[in-house]
C-alpha positions in Angstrom: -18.7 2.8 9.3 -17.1 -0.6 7.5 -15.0 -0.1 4.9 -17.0 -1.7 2.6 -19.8 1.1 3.3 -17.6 3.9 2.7 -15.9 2.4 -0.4 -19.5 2.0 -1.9 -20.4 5.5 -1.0 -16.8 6.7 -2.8 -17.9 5.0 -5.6 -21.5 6.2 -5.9 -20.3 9.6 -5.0 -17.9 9.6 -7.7 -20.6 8.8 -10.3 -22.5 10.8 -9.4 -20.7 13.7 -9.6 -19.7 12.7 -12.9 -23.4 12.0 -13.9 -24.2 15.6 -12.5 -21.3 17.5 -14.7 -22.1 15.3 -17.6 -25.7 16.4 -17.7 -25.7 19.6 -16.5 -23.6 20.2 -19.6 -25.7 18.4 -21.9 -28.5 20.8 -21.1 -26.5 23.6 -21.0 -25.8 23.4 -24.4 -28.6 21.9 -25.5 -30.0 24.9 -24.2 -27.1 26.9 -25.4 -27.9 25.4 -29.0 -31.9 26.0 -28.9 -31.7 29.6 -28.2 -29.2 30.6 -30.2 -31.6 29.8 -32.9 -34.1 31.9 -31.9 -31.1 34.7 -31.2 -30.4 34.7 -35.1 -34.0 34.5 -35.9 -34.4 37.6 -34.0 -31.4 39.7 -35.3 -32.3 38.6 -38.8 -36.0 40.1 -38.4 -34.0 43.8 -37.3 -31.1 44.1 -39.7 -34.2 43.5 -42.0 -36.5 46.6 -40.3 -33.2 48.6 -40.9 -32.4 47.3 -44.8 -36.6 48.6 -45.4 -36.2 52.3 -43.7 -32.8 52.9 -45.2 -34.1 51.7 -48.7 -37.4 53.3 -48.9 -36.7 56.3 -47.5 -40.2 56.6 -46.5 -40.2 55.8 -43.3 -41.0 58.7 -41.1 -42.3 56.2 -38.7 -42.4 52.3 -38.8 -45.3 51.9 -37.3 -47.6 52.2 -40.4 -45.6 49.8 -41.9 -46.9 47.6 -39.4 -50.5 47.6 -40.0 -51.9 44.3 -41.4 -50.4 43.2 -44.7 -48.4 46.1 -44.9 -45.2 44.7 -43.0 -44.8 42.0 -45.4 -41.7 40.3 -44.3 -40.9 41.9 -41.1 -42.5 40.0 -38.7 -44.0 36.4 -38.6 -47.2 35.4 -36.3 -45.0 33.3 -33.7 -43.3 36.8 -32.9 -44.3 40.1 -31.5 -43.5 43.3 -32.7 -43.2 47.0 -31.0 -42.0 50.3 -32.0 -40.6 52.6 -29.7 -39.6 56.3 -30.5 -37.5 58.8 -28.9 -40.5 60.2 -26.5 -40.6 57.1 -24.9 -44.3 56.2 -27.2 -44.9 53.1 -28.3 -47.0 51.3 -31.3 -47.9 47.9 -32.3 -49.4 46.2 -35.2 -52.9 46.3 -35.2 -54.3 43.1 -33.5 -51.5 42.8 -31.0 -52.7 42.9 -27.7 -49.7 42.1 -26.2 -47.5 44.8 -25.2 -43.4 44.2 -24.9 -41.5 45.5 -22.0 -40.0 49.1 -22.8 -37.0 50.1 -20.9 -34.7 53.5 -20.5 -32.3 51.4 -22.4 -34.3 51.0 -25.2 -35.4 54.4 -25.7 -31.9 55.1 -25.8 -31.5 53.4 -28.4 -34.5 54.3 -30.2 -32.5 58.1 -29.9 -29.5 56.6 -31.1 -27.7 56.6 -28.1 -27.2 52.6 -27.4 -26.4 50.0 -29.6 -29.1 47.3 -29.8 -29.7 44.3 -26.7 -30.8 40.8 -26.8 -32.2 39.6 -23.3 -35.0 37.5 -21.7 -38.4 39.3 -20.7 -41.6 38.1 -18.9 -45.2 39.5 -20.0 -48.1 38.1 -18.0 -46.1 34.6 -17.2 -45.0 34.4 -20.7 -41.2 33.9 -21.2 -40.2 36.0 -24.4 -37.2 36.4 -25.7 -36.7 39.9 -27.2 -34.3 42.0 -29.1 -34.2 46.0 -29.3 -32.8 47.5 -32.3 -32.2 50.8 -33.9 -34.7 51.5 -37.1 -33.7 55.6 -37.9 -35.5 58.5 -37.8 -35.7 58.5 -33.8 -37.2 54.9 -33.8 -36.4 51.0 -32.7 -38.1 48.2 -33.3 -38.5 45.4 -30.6 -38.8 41.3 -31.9 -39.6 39.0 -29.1 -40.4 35.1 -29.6 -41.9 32.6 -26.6 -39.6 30.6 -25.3 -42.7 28.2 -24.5 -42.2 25.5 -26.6 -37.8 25.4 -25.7 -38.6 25.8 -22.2 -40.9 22.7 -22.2 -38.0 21.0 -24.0 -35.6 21.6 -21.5 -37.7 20.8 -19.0 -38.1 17.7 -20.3 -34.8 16.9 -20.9 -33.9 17.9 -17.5 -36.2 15.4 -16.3 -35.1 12.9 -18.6 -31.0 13.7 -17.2 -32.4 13.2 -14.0 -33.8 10.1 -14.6 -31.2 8.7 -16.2 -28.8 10.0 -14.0 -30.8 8.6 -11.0 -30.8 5.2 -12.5 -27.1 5.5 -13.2 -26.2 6.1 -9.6 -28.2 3.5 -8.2 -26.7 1.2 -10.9 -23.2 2.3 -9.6 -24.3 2.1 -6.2 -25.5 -1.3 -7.0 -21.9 -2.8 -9.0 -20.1 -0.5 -6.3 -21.3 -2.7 -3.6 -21.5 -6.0 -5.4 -17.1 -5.0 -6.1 -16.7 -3.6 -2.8 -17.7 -6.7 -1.3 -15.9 -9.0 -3.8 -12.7 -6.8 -3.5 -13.0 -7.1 0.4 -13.4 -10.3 1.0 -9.9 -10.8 1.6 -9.7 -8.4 3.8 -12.8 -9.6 5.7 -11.5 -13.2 6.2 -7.8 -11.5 6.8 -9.9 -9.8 9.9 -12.0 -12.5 10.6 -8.8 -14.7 11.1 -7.2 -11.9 13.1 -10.0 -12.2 15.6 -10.1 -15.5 15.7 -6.3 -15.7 16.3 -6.4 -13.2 18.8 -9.2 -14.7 20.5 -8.4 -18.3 20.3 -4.5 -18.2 20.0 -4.8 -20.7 17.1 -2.1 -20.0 14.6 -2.7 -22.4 12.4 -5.6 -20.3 11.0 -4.8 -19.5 7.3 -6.8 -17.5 4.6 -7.3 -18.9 1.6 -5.7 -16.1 -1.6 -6.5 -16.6 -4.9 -5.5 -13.0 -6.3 -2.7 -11.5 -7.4 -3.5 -8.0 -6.6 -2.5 -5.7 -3.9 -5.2 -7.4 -1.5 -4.2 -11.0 -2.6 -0.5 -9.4 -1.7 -2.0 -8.4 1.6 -3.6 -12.1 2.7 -0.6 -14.1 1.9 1.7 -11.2 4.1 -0.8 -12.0 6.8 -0.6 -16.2 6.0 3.0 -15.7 5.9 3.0 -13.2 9.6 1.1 -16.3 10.9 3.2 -19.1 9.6 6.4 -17.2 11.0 4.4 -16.9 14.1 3.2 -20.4 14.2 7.2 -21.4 14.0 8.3 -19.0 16.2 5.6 -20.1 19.0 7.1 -23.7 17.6 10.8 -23.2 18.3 10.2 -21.9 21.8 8.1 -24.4 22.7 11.1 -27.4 21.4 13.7 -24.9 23.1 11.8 -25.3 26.4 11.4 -28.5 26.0 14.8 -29.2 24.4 16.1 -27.1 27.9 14.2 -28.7 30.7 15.8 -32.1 29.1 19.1 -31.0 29.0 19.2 -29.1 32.4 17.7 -32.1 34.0 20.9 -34.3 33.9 23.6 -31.9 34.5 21.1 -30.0 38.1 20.5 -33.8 39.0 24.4 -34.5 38.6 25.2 -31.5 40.7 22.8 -31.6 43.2 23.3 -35.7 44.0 27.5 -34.5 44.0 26.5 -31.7 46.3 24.5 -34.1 48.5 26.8 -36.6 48.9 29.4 -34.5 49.7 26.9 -33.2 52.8 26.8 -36.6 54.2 30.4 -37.7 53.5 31.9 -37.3 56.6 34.6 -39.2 56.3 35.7 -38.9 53.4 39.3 -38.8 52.6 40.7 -35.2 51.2 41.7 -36.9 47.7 37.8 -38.2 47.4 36.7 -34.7 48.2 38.7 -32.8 46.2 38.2 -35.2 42.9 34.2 -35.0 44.0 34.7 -31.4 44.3 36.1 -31.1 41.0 33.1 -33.1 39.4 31.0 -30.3 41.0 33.2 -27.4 39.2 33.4 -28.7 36.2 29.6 -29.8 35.7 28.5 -26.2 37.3 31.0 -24.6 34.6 29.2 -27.1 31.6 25.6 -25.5 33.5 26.7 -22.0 33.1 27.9 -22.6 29.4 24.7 -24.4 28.7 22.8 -21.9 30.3 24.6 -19.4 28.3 24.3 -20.5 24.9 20.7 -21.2 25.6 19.8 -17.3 26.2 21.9 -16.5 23.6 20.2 -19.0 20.7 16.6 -17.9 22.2 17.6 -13.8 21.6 16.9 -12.7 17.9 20.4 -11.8 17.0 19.1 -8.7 14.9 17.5 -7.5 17.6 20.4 -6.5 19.5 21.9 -2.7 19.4 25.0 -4.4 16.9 24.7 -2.0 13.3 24.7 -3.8 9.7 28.4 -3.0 8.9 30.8 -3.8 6.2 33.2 -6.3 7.4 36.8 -7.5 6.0 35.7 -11.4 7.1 39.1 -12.2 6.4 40.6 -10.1 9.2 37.7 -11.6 11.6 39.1 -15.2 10.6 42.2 -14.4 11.9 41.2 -12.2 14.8 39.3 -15.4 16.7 42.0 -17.7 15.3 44.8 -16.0 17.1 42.5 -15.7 20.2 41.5 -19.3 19.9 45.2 -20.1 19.4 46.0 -18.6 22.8 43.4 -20.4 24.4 44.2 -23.8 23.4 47.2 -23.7 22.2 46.4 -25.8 19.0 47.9 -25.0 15.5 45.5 -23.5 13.2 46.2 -22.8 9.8 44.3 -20.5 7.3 44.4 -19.9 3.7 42.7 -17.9 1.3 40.7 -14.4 1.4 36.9 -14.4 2.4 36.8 -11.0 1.2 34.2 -7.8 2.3 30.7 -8.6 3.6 27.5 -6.8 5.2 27.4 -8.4 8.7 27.4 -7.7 12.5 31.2 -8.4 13.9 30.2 -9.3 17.2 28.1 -12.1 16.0 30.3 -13.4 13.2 33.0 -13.5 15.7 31.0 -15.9 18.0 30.0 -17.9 14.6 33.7 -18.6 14.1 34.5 -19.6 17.9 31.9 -22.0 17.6 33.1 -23.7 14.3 36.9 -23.8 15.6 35.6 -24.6 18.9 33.7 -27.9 17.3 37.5 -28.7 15.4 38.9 -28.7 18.9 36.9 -31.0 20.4 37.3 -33.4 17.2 40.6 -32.8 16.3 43.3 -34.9 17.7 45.3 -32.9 20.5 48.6 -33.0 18.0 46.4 -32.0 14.8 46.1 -28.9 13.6 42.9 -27.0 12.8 42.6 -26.4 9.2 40.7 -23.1 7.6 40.0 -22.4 4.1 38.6 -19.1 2.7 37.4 -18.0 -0.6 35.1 -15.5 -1.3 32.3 -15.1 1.5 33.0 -18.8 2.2 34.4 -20.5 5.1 35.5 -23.7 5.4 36.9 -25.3 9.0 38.3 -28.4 8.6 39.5 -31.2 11.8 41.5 -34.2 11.8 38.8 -36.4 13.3 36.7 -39.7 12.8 34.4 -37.2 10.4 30.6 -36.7 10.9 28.3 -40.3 10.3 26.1 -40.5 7.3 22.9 -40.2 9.5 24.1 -37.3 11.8 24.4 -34.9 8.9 21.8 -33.9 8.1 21.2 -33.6 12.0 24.6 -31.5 13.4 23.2 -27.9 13.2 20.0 -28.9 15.3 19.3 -27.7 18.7 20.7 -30.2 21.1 21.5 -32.6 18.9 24.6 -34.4 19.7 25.7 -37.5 17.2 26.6 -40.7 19.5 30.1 -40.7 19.5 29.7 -36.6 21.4 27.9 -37.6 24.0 30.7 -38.3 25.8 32.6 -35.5 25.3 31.7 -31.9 27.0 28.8 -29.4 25.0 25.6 -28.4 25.0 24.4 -29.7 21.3 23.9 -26.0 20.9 27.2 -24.5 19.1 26.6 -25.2 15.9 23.2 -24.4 15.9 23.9 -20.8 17.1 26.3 -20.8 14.1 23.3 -21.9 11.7 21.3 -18.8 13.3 23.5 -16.0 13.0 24.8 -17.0 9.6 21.1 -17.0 8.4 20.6 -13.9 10.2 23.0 -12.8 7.8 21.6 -13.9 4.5 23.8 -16.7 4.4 24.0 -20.6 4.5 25.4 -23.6 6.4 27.0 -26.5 5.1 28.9 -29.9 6.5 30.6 -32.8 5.0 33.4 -35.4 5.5 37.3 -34.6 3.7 39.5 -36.6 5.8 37.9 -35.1 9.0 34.8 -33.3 8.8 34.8 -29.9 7.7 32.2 -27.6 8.9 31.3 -23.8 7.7 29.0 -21.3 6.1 28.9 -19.4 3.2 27.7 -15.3 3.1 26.8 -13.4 0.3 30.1 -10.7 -0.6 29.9 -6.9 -1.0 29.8 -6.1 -4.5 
């Protein structure tokens, strides 16, 4: 069953259930109300048999009062009267055919043993309402009225509930399905696009939100799922692109060294070992290539590395004394980065990369200068600086400014340094002070 179906039926059901408590309790107590009326009339009718024996003292029996004009007040001709005594006997008034239903109960009371009782009674498929009530002397009197004319009342007005009830529910049926389907339709075109994306791969597919509800909330999550898709797909197709282009000069390189030195026969021991050192170092600029390409292609939080606080000060410092080591070039840092949330691993590699890009720019006699302040870094060379038009360009896969392309790397340093620190909530900046000066900034612990 759709959604839309069962959201309707919710609806209707819920109405209707309120419809049905609402008017089963208007006729309740309109039926409540009616015959509570007729209750009073009744009791009024025997408290007043019992004021007439107890004044008159001449009651030895009430059925003569009964007779025709001698009752007077104590019965009216929309009622019926009966006295019962002791012996279980009966009278009525003279001209009453009908006779009232006489129970053990109600001899009891005509003895004095029961207090009077107020109930429903059927004669002949008449509905009655009746009350019993002591009158003295060993006698009761019995008042019953028909309950014709309130039971055609309610009948009516159960019709009339039911009716209007009726017409409610299919109303609500009606505005539940006309809502359903207005409320839905975001989340029919949110599946229609689903199937058409799964069908058709097309991830340009958007659906069009003009809400602000939870549903609207819901269709620009699945526009924004598709467009984070769409770049994803995107990136990997430039990055395999971007690869075969870049693989396809160092392999041809390497394979035309490797050939040549096949048919070189005789060539002299200094050519081979110079060729043979072409070979080493362009298969050791393959391997780092091929490197930093699987690393830039694997999500960086998707790795088993925690979310940890880290003193980034103390990780400055840890790959500058490594980097030191290595190279052998003087690098100076100043300032406290302070505490942030991060991943050491990849923060560590972040920072290789950045002092790594000063090496290659610096002059060999220049040091490598680092600045920190809070949840900033700043890596500073002693180079020509970065061009106007290759700033906006140097944390781009494979991009590689004019003067670099001379120079060993990938293109794909810096750009690994733009991932992670975005990985990390963070930011990546470049600009000319002397030299360039490269670095990220990454929001602090508070």
């Amino acid at each position: 069953m759709k959604l839309r179906a069962r959201l309707t039926m919710l609806v209707t059901g819920a109405v209707a259930l309120a419809v049905i408590l609402v008017s089963a309790s208007a006729f309740f107590l309109a039926r409540a109300q009616m015959r509570s009326v007729i209750d009073e009339s009744l009791l009024e009718r025997i408290a007043f048999a019992a004021r007439v024996e107890n004044a008159s003292g001449m009651m030895r029996r009430v059925g003569p009062l009964l007779l025709a004009g001698a009752a007077g007040d104590l019965f009216r001709l929309d009622q019926y009267v009966q006295v019962v005594f002791a012996d279980g006997s009966i009278e009525t008034p003279i001209g009453q055919e009908l006779i009232l239903p006489v129970t053990d109960h109600d001899v009891a009371i005509a003895a004095g043993a029961e207090h009077g009782i107020i109930r429903d009674v059927y004669v002949d498929d008449l509905h009655l309402r009746m009350v019993t009530g002591p009158a003295g002397r060993g006698q009761a009197v019995q008042y019953a009225r028909p309950l014709t004319e309130i039971d055609q009342t309610l009948a009516k007005l159960a019709l009339v509930l039911g009716l209007v009830g009726l017409g409610g529910v299919a109303i609500a049926a009606a505005l539940g399905m006309i809502v359903s389907r207005s409320s839905l339709a975001p989340v029919i075109a949110l599946t229609a696009t689903a199937e058409h994306v799964a069908e058709t791969q097309d991830l340009e597919a958007r659906i069009d939100v003009d809400r602000d509800d939870e549903i609207g909330r819901l269709a620009a999550s699945f526009n924004t799922m598709l467009e984070a898709l769409e770049a994803s797909r995107e990136q990997q197709r430039r990055l395999v692109a971007d690869a075969s282009h870049e693989l396809r000069t160092p392999l041809t390189s390497l394979r035309t060294n490797i050939e040549f030195l096949a048919r070189a026969k005789g060539m002299g021991d200094e050519d081979r070992l110079a060729l043979m050192d072409d070979v080493s170092f362009e298969m050791r600029e393959l391997s780092s290539l091929v490197g930093e390409m699987v690393e830039l292609a694997t999500d960086p939080k998707a790795g088993d590395e925690p979310l940890e606080g880290v003193d980034l000060t103390e990780t400055v410092h840890e790959v500058v004394g490594r980097a030191q080591r290595r190279t052998g070039r003087t690098i100076e840092v100043s300032g406290d980065a302070g505490q942030i949330e991060g991943r050491p691993n990849s923060l560590q590699r972040a920072m290789s990369n950045l002092i790594d890009n000063a090496h290659k720019w610096s002059p060999p006699e220049a040091p490598i200068t680092i600045t920190l302040s809070p949840g900033r870094v700043e890596v500073a060379d002693r180079g020509p600086g970065i061009p106007a038009e290759d700033l906006a360009h140097v944390f781009d896969r494979f991009y590689r400014a004019t003067e670099a392309r001379s120079l060993p790397g990938s293109g794909l340093g810096l750009s690994i340094v733009k991932e992670i620190v975005e990985n990390h909530g963070g930011s990546v900046f470049a600009f000319n002070r002397g030299g360039a000066v490269v670095g990220f900034e990454i929001p602090i612990l508070t």
